[in-house]
LUMNU-827190 format. One record per atom (N, C-alpha, C, O): x, y, z; residue in three letters. Coordinates in nm, 2 decimals, always signed. Layout:
// LUMNU-827190
+--------+--------+--------+------+
|     xx |     yy |     zz | rest |
+--------+--------+--------+------+
|      X |      Y |      Z |  ALA |
...
+--------+--------+--------+------+
***
This chain:
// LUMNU-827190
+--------+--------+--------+------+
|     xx |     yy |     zz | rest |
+--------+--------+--------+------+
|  +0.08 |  -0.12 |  +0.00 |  UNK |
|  +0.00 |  +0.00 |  +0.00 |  UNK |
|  +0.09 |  +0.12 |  +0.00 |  UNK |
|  +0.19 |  +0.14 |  +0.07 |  UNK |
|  +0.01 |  +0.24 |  -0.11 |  UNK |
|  +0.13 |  +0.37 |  -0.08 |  UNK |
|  +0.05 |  +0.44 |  -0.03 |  UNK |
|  -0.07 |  +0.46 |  -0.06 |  UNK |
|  +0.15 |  +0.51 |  +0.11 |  UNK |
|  +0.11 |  +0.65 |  +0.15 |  UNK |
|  +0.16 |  +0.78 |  +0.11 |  UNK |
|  +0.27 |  +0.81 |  +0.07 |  UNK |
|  +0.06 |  +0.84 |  +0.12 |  UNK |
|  +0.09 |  +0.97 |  +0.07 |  UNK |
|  +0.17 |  +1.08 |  +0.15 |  UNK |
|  +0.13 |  +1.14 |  +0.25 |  UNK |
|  +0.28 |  +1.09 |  +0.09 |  UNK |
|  +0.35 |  +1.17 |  +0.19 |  UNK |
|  +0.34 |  +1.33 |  +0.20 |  UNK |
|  +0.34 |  +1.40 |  +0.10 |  UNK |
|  +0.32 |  +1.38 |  +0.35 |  UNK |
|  +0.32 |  +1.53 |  +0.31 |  UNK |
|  +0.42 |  +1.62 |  +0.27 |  UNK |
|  +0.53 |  +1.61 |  +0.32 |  UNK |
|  +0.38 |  +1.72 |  +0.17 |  UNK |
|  +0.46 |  +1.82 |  +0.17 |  UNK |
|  +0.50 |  +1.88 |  +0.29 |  UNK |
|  +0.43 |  +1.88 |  +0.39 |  UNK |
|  +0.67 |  +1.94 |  +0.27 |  UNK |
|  +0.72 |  +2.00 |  +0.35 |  UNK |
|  +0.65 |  +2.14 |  +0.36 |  UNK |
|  +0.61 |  +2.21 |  +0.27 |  UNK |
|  +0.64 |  +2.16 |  +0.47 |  UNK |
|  +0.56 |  +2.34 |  +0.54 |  UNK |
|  +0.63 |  +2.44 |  +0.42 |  UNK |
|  +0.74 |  +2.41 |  +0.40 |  UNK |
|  +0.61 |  +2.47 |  +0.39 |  UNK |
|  +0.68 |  +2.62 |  +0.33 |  UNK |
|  +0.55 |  +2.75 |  +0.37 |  UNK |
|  +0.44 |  +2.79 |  +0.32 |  UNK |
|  +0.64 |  +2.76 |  +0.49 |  UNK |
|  +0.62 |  +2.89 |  +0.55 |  UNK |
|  +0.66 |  +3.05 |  +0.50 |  UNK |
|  +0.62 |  +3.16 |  +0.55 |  UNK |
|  +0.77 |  +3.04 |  +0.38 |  UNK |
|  +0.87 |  +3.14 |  +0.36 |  UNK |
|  +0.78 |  +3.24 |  +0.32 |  UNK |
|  +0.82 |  +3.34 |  +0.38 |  UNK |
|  +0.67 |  +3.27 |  +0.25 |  UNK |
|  +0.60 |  +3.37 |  +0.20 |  UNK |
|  +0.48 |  +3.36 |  +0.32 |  UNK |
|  +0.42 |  +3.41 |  +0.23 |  UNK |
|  +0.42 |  +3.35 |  +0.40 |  UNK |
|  +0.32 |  +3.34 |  +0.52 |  UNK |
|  +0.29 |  +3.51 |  +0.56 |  UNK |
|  +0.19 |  +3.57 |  +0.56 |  UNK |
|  +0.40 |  +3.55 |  +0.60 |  UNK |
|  +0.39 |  +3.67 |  +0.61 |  UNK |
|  +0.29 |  +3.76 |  +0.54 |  UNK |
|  +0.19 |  +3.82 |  +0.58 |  UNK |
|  +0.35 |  +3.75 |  +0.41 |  UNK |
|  +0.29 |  +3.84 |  +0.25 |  UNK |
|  +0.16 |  +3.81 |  +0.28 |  UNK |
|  +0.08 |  +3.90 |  +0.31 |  UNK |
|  +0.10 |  +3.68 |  +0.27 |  UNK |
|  -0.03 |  +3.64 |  +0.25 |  UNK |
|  -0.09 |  +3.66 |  +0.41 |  UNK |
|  -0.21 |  +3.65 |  +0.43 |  UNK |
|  -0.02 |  +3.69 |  +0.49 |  UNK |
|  -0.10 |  +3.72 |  +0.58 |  UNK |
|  -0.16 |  +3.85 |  +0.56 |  UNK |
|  -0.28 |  +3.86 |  +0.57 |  UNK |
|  -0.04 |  +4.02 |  +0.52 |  UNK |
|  -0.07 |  +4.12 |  +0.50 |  UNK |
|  -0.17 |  +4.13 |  +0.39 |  UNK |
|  -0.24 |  +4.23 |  +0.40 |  UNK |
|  -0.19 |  +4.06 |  +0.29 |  UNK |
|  -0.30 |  +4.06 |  +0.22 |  UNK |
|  -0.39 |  +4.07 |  +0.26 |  UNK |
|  -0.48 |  +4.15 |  +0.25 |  UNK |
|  -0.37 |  +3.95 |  +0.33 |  UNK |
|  -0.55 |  +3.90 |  +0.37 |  UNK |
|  -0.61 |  +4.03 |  +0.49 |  UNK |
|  -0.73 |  +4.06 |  +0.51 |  UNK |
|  -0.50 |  +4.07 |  +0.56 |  UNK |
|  -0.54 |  +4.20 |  +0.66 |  UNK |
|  -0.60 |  +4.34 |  +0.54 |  UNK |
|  -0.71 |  +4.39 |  +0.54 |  UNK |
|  -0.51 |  +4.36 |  +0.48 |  UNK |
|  -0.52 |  +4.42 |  +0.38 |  UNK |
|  -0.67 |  +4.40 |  +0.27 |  UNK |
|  -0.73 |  +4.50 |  +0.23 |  UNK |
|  -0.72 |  +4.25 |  +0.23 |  UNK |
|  -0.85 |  +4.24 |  +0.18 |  UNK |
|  -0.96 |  +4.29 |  +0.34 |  UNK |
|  -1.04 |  +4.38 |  +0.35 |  UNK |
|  -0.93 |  +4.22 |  +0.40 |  UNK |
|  -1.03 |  +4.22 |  +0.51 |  UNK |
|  -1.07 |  +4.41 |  +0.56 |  UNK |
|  -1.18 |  +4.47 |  +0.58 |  UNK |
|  -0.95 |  +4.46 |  +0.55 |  UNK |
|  -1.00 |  +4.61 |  +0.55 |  UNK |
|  -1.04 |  +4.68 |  +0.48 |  UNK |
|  -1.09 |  +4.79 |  +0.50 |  UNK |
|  -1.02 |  +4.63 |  +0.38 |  UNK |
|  -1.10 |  +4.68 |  +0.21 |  UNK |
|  -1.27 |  +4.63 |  +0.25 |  UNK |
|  -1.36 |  +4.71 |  +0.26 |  UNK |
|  -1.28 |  +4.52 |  +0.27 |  UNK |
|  -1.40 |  +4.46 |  +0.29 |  UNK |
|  -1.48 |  +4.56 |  +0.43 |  UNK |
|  -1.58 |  +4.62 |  +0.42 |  UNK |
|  -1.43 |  +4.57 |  +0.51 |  UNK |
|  -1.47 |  +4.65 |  +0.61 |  UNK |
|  -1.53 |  +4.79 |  +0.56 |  UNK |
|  -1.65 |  +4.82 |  +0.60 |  UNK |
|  -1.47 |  +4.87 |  +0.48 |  UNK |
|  -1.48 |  +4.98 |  +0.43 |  UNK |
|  -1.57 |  +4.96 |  +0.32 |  UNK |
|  -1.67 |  +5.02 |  +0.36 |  UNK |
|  -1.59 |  +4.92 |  +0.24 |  UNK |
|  -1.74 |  +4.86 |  +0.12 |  UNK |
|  -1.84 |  +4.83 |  +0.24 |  UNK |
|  -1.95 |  +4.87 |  +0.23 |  UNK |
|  -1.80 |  +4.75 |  +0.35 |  UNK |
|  -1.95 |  +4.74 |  +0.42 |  UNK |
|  -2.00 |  +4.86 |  +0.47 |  UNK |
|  -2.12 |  +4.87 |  +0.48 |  UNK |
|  -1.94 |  +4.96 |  +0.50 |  UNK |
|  -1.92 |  +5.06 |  +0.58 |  UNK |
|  -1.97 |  +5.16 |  +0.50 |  UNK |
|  -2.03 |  +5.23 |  +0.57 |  UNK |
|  -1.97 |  +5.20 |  +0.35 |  UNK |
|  -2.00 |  +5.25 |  +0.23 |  UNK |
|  -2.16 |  +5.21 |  +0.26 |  UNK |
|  -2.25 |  +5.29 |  +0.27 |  UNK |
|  -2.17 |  +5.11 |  +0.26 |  UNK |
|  -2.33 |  +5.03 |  +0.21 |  UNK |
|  -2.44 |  +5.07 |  +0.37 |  UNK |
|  -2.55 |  +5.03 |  +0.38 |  UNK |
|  -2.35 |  +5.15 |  +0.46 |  UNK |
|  -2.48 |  +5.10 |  +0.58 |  UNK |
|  -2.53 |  +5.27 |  +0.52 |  UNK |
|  -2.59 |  +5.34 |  +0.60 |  UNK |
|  -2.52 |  +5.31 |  +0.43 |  UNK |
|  -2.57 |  +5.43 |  +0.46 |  UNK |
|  -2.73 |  +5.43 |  +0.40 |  UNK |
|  -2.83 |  +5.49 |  +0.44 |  UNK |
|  -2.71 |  +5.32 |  +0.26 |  UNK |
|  -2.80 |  +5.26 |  +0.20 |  UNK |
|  -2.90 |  +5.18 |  +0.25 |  UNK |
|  -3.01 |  +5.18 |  +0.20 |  UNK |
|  -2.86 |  +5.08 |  +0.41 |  UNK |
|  -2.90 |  +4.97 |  +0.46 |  UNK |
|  -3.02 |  +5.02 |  +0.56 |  UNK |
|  -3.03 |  +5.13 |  +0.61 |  UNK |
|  -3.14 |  +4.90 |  +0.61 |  UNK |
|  -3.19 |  +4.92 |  +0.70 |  UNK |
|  -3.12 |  +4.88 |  +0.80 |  UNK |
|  -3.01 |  +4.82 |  +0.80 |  UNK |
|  -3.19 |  +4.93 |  +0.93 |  UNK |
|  -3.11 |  +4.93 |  +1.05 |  UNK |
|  -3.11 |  +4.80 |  +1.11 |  UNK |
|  -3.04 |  +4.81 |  +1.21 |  UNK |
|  -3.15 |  +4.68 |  +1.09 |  UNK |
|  -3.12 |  +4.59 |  +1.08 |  UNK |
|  -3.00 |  +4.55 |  +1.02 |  UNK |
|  -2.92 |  +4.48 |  +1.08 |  UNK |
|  -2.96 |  +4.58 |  +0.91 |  UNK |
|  -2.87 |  +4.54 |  +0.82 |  UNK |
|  -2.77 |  +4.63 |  +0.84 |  UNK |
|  -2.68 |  +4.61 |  +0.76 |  UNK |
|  -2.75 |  +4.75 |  +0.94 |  UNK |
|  -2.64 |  +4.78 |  +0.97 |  UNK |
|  -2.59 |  +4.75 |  +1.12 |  UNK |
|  -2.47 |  +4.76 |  +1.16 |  UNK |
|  -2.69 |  +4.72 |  +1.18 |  UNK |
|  -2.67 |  +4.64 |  +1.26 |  UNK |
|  -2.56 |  +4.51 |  +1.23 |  UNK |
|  -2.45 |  +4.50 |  +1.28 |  UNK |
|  -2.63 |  +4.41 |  +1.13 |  UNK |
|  -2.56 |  +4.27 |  +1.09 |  UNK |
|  -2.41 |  +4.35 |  +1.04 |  UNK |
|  -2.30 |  +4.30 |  +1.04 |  UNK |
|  -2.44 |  +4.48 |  +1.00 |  UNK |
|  -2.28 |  +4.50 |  +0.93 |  UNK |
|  -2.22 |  +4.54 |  +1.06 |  UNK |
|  -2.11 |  +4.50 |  +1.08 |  UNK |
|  -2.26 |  +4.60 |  +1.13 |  UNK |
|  -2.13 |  +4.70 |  +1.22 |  UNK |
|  -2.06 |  +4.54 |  +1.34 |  UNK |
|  -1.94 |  +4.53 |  +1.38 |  UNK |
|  -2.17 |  +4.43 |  +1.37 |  UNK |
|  -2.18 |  +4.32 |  +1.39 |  UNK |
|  -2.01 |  +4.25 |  +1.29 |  UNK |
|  -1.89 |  +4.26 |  +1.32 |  UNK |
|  -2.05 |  +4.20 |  +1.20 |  UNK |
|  -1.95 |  +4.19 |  +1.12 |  UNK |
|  -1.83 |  +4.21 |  +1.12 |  UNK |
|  -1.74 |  +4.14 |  +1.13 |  UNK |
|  -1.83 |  +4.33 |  +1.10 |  UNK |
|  -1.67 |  +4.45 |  +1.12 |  UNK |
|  -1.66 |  +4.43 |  +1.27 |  UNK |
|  -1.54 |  +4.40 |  +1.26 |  UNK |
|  -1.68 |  +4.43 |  +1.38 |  UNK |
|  -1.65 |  +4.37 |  +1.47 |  UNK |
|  -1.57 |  +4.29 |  +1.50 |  UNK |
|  -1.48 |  +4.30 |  +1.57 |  UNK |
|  -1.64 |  +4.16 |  +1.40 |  UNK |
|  -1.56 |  +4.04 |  +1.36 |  UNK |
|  -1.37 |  +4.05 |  +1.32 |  UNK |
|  -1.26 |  +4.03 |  +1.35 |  UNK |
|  -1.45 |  +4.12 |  +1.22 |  UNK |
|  -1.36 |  +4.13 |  +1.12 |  UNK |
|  -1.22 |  +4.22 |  +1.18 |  UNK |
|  -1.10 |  +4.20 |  +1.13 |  UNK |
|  -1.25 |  +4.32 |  +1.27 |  UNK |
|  -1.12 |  +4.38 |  +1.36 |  UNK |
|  -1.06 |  +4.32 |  +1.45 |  UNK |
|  -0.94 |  +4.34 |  +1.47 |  UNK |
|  -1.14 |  +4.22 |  +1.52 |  UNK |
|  -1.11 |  +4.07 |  +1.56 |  UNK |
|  -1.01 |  +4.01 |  +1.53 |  UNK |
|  -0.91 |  +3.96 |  +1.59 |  UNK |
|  -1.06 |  +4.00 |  +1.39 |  UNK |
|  -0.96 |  +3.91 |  +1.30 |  UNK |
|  -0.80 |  +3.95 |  +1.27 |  UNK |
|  -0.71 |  +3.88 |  +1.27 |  UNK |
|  -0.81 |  +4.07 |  +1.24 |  UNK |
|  -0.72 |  +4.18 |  +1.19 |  UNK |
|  -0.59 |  +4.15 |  +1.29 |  UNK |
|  -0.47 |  +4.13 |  +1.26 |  UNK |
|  -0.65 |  +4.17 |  +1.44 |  UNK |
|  -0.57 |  +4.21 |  +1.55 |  UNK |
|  -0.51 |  +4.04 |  +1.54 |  UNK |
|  -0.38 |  +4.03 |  +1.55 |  UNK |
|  -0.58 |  +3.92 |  +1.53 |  UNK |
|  -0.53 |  +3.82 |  +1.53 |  UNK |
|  -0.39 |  +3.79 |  +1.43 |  UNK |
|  -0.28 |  +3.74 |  +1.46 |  UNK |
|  -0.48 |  +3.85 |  +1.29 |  UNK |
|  -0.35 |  +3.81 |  +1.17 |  UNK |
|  -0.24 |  +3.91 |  +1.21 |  UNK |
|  -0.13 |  +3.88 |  +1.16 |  UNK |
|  -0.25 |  +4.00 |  +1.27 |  UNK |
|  -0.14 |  +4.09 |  +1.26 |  UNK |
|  -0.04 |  +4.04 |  +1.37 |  UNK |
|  +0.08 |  +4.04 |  +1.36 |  UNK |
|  -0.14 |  +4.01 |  +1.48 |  UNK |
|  -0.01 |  +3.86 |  +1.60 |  UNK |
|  +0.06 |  +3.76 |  +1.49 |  UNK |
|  +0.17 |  +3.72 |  +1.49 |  UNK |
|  -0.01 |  +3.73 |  +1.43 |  UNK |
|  +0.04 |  +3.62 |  +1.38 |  UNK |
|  +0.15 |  +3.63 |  +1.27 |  UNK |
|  +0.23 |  +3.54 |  +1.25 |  UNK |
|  +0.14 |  +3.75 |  +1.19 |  UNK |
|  +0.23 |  +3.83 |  +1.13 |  UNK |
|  +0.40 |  +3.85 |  +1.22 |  UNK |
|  +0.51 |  +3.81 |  +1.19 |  UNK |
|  +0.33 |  +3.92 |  +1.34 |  UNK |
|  +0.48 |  +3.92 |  +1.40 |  UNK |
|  +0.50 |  +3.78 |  +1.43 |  UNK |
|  +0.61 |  +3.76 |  +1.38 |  UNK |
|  +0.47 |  +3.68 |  +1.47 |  UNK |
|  +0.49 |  +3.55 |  +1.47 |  UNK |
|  +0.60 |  +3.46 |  +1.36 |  UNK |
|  +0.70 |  +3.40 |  +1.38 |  UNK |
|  +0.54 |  +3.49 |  +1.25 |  UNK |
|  +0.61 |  +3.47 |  +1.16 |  UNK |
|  +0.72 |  +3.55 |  +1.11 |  UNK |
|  +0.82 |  +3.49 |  +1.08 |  UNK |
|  +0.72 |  +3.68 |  +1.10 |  UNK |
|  +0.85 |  +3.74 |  +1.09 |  UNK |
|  +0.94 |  +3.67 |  +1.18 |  UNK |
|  +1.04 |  +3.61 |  +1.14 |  UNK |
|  +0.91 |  +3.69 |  +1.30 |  UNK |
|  +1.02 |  +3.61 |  +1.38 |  UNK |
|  +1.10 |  +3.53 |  +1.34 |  UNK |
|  +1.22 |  +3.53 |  +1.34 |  UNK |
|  +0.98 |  +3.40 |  +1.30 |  UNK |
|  +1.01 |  +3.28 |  +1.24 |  UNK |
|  +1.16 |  +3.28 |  +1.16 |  UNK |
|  +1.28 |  +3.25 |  +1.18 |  UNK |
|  +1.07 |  +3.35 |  +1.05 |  UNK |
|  +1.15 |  +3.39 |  +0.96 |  UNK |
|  +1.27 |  +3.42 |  +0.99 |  UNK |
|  +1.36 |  +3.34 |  +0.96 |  UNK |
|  +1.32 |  +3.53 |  +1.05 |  UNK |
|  +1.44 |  +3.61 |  +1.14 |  UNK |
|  +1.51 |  +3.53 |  +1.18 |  UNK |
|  +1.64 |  +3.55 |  +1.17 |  UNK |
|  +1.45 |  +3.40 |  +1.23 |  UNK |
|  +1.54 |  +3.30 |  +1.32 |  UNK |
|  +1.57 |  +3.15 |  +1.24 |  UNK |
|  +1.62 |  +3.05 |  +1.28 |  UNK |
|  +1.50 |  +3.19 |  +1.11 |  UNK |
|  +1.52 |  +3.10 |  +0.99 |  UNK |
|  +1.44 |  +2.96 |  +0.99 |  UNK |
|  +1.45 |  +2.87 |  +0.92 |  UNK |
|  +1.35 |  +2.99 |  +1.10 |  UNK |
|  +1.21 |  +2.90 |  +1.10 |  UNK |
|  +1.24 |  +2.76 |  +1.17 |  UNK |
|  +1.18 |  +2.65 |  +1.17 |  UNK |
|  +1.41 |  +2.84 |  +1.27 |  UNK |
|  +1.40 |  +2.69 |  +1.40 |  UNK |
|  +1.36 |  +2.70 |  +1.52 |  UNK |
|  +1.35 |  +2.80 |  +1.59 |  UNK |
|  +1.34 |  +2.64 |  +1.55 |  UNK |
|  +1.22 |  +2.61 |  +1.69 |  UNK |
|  +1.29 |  +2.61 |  +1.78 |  UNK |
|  +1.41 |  +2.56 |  +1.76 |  UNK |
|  +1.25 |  +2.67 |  +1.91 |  UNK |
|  +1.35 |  +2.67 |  +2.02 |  UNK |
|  +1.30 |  +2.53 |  +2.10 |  UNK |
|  +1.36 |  +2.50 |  +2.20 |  UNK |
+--------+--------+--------+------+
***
């Protein structure tokens, strides 16, 4: 029987794609933010709700950002 072996981690770009994704997520924030002016108050509710989330998230990727620079810095060995 063959198993399937995993690919090795390649963490080396993690970073980049983290700032993106902070970077889409605040784009996305701001188009919701655009739209409550349009929205019932229900539905700015569900948005301001959302973005909430979503600044949540931000503060997470951005730990996790320095996280990996470190990584990186230290050439991605484990203490």
């Amino acid at each position: 029987m063959a198993y399937n072996k995993p690919k090795p981690d390649d963490r080396s770009d993690n970073v980049e794609k983290l700032q993106e994704m902070v970077h889409n997520t605040i784009e996305n924030m701001e188009e919701a933010e655009a739209t409550m002016e349009f929205a019932s108050e229900d539905e700015r509710a569900n948005i301001a709700a959302k973005n909430d989330r979503r600044r949540e998230s931000i503060e997470g990727m951005r730990a996790e950002i320095k996280d990996e620079y470190r990584a990186q810095q230290n050439g991605f060995k484990t203490e």
